[in-house]
Backbone as CSV, one residue per row, in Angstrom:
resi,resn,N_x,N_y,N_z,CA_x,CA_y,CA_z,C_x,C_y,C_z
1,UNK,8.119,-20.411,6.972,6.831,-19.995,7.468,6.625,-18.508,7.207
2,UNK,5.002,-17.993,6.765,4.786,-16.529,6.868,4.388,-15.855,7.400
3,UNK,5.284,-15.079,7.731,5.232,-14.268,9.231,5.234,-12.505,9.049
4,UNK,4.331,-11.661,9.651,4.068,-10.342,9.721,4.837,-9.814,10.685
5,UNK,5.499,-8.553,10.447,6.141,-8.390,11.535,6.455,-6.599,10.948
6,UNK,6.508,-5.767,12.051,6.647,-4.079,12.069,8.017,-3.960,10.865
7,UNK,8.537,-3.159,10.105,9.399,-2.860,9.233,10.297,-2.267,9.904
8,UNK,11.839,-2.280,10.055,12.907,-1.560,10.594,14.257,-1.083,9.577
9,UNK,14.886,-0.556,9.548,15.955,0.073,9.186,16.978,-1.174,8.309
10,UNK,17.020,-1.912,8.905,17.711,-3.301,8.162,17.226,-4.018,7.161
11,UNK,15.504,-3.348,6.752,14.757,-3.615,6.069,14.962,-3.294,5.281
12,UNK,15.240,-2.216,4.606,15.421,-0.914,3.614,15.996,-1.325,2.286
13,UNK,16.946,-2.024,2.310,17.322,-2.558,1.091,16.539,-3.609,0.598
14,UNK,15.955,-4.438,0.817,14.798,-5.074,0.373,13.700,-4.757,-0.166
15,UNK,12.701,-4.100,1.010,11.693,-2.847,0.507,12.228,-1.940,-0.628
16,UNK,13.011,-1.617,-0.971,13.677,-0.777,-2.233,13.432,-1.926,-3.317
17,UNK,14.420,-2.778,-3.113,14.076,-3.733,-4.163,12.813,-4.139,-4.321
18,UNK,12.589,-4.632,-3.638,11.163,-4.828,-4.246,9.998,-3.377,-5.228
19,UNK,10.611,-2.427,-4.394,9.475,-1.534,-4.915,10.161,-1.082,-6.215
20,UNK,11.397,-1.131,-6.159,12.059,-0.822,-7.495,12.286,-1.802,-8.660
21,UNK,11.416,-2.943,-8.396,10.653,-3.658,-9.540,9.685,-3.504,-10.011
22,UNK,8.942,-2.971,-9.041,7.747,-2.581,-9.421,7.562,-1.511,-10.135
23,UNK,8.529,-0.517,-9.902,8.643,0.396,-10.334,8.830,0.137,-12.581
24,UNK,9.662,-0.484,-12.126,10.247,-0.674,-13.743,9.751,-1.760,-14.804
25,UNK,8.755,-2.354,-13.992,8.136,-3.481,-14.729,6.435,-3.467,-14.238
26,UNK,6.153,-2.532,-13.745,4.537,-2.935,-13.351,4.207,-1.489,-13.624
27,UNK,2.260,-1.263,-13.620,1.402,0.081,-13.063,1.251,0.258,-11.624
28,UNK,1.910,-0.710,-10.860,1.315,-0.753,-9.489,1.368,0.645,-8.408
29,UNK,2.932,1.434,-9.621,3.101,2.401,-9.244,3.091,3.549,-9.916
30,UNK,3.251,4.700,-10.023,3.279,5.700,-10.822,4.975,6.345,-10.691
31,UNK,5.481,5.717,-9.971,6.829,6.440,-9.477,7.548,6.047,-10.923
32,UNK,8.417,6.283,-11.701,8.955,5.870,-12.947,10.571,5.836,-12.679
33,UNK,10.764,6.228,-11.619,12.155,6.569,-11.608,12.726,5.604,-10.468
34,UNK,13.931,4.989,-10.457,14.547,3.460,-9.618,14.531,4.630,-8.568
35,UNK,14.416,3.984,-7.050,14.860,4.558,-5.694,16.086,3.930,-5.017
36,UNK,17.108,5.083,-4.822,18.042,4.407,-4.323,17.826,3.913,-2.252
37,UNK,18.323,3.256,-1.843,18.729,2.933,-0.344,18.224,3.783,0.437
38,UNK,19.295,4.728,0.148,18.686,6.421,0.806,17.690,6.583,1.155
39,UNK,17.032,7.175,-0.288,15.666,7.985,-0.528,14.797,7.163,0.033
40,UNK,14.543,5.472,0.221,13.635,4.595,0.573,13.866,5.022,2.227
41,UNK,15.395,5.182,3.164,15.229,5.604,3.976,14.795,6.689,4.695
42,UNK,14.717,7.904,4.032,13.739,8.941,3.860,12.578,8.417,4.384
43,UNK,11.973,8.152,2.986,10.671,7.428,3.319,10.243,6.809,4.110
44,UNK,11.275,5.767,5.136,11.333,5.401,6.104,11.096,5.963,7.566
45,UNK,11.470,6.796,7.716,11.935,8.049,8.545,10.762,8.770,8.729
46,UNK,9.622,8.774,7.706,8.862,9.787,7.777,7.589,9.261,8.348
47,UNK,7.493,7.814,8.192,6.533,6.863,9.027,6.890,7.129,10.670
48,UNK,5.463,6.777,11.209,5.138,6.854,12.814,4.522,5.986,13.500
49,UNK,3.813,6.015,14.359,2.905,5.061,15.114,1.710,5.058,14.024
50,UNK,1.378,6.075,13.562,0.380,6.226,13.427,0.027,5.518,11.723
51,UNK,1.334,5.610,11.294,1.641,5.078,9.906,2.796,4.079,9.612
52,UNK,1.962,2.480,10.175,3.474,1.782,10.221,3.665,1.311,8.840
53,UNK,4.749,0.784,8.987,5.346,-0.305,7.644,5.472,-1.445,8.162
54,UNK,4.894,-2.397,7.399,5.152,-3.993,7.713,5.538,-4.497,6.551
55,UNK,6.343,-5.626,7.206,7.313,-6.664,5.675,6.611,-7.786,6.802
56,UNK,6.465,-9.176,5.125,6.242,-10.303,5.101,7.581,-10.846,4.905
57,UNK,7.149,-11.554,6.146,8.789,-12.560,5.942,8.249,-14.291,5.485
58,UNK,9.605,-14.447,4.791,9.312,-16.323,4.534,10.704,-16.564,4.760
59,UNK,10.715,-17.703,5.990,12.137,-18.188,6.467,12.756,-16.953,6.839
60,UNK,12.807,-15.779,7.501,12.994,-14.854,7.731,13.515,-13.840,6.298
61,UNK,12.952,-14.241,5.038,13.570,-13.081,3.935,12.489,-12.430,3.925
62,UNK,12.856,-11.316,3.774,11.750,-10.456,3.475,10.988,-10.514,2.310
63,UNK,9.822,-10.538,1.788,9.218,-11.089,0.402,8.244,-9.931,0.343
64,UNK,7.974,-9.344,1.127,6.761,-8.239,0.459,6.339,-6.781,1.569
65,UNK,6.030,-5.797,1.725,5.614,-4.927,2.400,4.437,-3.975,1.986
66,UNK,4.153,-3.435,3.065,2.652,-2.462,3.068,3.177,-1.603,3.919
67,UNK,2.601,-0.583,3.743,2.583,0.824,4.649,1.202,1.528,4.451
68,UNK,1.165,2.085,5.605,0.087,3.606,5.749,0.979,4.576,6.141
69,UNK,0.152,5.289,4.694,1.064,6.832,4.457,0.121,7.959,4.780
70,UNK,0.842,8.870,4.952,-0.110,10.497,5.345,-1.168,10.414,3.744
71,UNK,-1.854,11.020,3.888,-2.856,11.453,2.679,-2.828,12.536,2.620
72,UNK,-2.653,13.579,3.741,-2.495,14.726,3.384,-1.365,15.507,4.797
73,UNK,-1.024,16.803,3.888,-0.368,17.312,5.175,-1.203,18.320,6.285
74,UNK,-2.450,18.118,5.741,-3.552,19.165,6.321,-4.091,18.196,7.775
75,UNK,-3.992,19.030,8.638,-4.798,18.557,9.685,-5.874,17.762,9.691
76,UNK,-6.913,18.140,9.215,-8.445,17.533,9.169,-8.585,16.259,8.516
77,UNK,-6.968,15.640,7.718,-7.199,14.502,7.382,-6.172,13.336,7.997
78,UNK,-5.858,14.137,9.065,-4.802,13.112,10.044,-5.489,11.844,10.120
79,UNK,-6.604,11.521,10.221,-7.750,10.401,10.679,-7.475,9.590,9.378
80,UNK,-7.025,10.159,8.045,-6.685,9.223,6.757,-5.646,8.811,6.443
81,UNK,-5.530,7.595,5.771,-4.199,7.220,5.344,-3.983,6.450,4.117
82,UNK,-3.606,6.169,3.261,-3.470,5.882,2.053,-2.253,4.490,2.247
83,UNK,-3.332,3.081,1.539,-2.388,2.033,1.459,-1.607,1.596,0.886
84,UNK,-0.314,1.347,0.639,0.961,0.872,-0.040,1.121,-0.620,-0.090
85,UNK,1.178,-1.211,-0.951,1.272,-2.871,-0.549,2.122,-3.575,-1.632
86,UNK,3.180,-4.136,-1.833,4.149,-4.498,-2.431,4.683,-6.341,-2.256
87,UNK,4.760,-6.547,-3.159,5.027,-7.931,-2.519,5.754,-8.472,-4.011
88,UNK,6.915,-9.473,-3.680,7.992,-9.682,-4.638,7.482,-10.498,-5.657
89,UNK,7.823,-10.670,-6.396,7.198,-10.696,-7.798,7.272,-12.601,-7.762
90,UNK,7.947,-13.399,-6.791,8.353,-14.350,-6.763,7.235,-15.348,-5.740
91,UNK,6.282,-14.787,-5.290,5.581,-14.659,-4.251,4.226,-14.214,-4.181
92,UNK,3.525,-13.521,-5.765,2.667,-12.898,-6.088,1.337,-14.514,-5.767
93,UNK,0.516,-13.960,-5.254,-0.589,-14.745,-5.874,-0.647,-15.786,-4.701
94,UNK,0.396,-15.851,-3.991,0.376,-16.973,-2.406,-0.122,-16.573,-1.285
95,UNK,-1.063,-15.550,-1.441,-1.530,-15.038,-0.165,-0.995,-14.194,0.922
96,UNK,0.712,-13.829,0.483,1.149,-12.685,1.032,0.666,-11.344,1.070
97,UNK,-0.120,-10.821,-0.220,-0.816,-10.021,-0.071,-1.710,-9.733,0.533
98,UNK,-2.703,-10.473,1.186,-3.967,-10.383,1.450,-3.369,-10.583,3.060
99,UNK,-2.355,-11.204,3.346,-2.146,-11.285,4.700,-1.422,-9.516,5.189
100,UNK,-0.321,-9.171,4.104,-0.453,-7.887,4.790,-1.444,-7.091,4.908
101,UNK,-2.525,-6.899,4.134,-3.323,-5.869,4.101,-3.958,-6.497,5.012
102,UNK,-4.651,-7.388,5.622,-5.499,-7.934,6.712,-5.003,-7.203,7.873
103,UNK,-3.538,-7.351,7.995,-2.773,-6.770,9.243,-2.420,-5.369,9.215
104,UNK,-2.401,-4.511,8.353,-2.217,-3.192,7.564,-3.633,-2.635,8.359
105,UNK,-4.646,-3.283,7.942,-5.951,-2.803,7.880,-6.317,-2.696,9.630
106,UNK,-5.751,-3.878,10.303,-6.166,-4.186,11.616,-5.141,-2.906,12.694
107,UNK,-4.122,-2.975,11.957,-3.089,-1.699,12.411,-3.688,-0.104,12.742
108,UNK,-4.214,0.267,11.269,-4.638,1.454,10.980,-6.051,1.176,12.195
109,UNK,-6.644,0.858,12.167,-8.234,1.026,13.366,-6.964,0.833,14.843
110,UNK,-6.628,0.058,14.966,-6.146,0.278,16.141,-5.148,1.380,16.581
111,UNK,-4.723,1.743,15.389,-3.836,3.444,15.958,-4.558,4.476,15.520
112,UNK,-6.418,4.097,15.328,-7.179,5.527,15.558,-7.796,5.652,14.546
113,UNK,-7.036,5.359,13.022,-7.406,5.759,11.745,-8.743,5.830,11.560
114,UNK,-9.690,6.842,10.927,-11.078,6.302,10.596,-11.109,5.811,9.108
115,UNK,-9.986,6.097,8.269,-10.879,6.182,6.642,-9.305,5.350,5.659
116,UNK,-9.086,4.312,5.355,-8.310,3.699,4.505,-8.399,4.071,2.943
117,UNK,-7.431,4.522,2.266,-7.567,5.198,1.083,-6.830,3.984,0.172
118,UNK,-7.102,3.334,-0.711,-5.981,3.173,-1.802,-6.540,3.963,-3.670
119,UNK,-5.474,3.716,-3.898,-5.668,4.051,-5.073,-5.209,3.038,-6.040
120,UNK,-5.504,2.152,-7.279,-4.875,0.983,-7.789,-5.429,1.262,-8.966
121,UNK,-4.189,0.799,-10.097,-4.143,1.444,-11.585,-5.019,0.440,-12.026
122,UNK,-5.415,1.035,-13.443,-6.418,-0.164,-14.320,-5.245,-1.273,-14.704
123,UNK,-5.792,-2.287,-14.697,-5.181,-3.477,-14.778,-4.709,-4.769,-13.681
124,UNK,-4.898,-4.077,-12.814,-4.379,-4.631,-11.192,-5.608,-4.988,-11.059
125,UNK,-6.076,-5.546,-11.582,-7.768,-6.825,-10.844,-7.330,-7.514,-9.893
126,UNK,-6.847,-8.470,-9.557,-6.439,-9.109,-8.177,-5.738,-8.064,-7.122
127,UNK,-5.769,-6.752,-7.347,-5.432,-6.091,-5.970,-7.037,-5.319,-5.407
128,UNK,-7.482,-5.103,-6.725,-8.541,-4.169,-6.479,-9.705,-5.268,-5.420
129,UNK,-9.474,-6.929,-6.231,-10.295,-7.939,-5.685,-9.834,-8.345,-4.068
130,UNK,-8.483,-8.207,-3.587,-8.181,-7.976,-2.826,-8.764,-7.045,-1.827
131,UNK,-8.310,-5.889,-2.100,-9.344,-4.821,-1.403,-10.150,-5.149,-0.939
132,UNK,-11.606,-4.675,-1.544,-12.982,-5.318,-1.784,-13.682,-6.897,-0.868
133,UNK,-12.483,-7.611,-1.024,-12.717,-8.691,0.101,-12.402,-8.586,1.627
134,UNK,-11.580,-7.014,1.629,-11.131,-7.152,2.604,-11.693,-5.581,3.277
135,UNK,-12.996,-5.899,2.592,-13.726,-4.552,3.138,-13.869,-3.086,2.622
136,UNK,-13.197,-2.930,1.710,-12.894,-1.327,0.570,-13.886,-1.715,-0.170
137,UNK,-14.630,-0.336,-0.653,-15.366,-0.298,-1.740,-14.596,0.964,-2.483
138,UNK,-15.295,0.194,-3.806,-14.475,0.688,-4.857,-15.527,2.404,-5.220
139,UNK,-15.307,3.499,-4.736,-15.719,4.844,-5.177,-15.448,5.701,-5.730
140,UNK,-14.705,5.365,-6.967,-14.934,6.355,-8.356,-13.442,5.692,-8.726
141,UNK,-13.206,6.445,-10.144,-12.464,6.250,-11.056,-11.511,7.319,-11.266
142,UNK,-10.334,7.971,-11.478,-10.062,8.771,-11.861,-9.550,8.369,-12.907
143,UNK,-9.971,8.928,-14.360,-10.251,8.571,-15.713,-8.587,9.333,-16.395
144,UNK,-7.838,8.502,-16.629,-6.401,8.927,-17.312,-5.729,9.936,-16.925
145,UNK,-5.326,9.542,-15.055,-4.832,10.628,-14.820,-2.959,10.069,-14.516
146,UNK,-2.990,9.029,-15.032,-1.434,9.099,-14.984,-0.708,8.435,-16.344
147,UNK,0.375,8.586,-16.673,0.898,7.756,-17.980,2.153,7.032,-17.736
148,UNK,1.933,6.205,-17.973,3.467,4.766,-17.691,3.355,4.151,-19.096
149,UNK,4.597,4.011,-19.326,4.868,2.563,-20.098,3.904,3.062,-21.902
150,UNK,3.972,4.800,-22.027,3.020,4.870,-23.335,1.713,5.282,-22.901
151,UNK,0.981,5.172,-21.738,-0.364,4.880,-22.081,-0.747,5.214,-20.737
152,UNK,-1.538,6.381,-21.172,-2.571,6.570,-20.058,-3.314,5.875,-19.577
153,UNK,-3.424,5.839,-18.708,-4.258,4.768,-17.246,-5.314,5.647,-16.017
154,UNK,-5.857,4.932,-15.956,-6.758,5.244,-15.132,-6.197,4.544,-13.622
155,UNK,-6.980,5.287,-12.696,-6.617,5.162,-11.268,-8.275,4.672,-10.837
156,UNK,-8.287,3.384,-9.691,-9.523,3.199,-9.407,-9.302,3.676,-7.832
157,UNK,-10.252,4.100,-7.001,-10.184,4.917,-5.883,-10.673,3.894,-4.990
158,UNK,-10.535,3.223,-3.623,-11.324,2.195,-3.006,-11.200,2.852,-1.617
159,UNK,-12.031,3.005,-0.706,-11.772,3.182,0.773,-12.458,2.346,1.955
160,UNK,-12.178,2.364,2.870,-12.652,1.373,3.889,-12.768,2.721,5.325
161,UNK,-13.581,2.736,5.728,-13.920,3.394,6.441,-14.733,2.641,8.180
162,UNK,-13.541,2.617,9.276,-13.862,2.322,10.333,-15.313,2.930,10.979
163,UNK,-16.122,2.186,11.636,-17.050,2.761,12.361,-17.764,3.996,11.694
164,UNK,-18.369,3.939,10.517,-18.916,5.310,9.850,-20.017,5.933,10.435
165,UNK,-19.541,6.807,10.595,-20.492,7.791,11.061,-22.234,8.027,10.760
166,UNK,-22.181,8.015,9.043,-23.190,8.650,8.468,-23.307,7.659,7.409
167,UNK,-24.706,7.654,7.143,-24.984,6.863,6.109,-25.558,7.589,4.632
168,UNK,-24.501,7.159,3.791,-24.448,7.875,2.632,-25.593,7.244,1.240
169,UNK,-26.098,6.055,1.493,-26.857,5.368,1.222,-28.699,5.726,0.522
């Protein structure tokens, strides 16, 4: 059965793996370099209430994770957070995705967040479609600002914004 549940310390080697496939075989990320145990616990460490990590479990294995990360270290954008969403390559396309970010998304409004950031490389159509269904609009492009694998890529920008203030319209 698939089950959502907060990310902990026993997690860590999984979440690595997984992201360190992604790393070496996808755009999903820009990171180019494998992460060891450690450094993922770092990363671990640096999450709060305010920025959890969740893993998808099936039969209790871990198969996929999301996080909300700082966006910036500046004050005035504490209210933002930027989405991470990962899910094992074995598992793609079954609706694990869309279930973390549903719960990712429901997380962030309830610990305050106003403004959901992702960023997703050209080629990732079923994440961007993801998004988008799940409330992000897609607002601008940043036109070849990273290079993987040979080849510059573009970054598409999507945000979801709780309770908006102002209408930009």
């Amino acid at each position: 059965m698939l089950a959502i549940r907060p990310a902990s310390e026993m997690d860590i080697p999984t979440i690595t793996e997984i992201y360190n496939e992604a790393i070496l075989y996808t755009t999903a990320t820009f990171d180019t370099e494998i992460k060891t145990v450690d450094e993922r616990l770092e990363w671990f460490k640096m999450h709060d209430k305010m920025h959890p990590i969740l893993v998808a479990t099936f039969h209790d294995e871990v198969i996929g994770w999301a996080s909300l990360n700082r966006w910036s270290d500046r004050v005035a954008y504490d209210c933002t957070a930027e989405v991470s969403l990962y899910v094992h390559k074995d598992y793609r396309g079954k609706g694990t995705g869309k279930l973390l970010l549903e719960m990712l998304t429901i997380e962030g409004e309830k610990v305050g967040l106003h403004t959901l950031l992702a960023r997703i490389t050209e080629g990732n159509e079923k994440s961007i479609y993801l998004h988008e269904r799940l409330g992000f609009e897609n607002i601008g492009i940043l036109r070849e600002v990273g290079k993987k694998f040979g080849k510059y890529l573009d970054v598409f920008m999507l945000q979801k914004v709780f309770n908006p203030v102002k209408n930009w319209d």
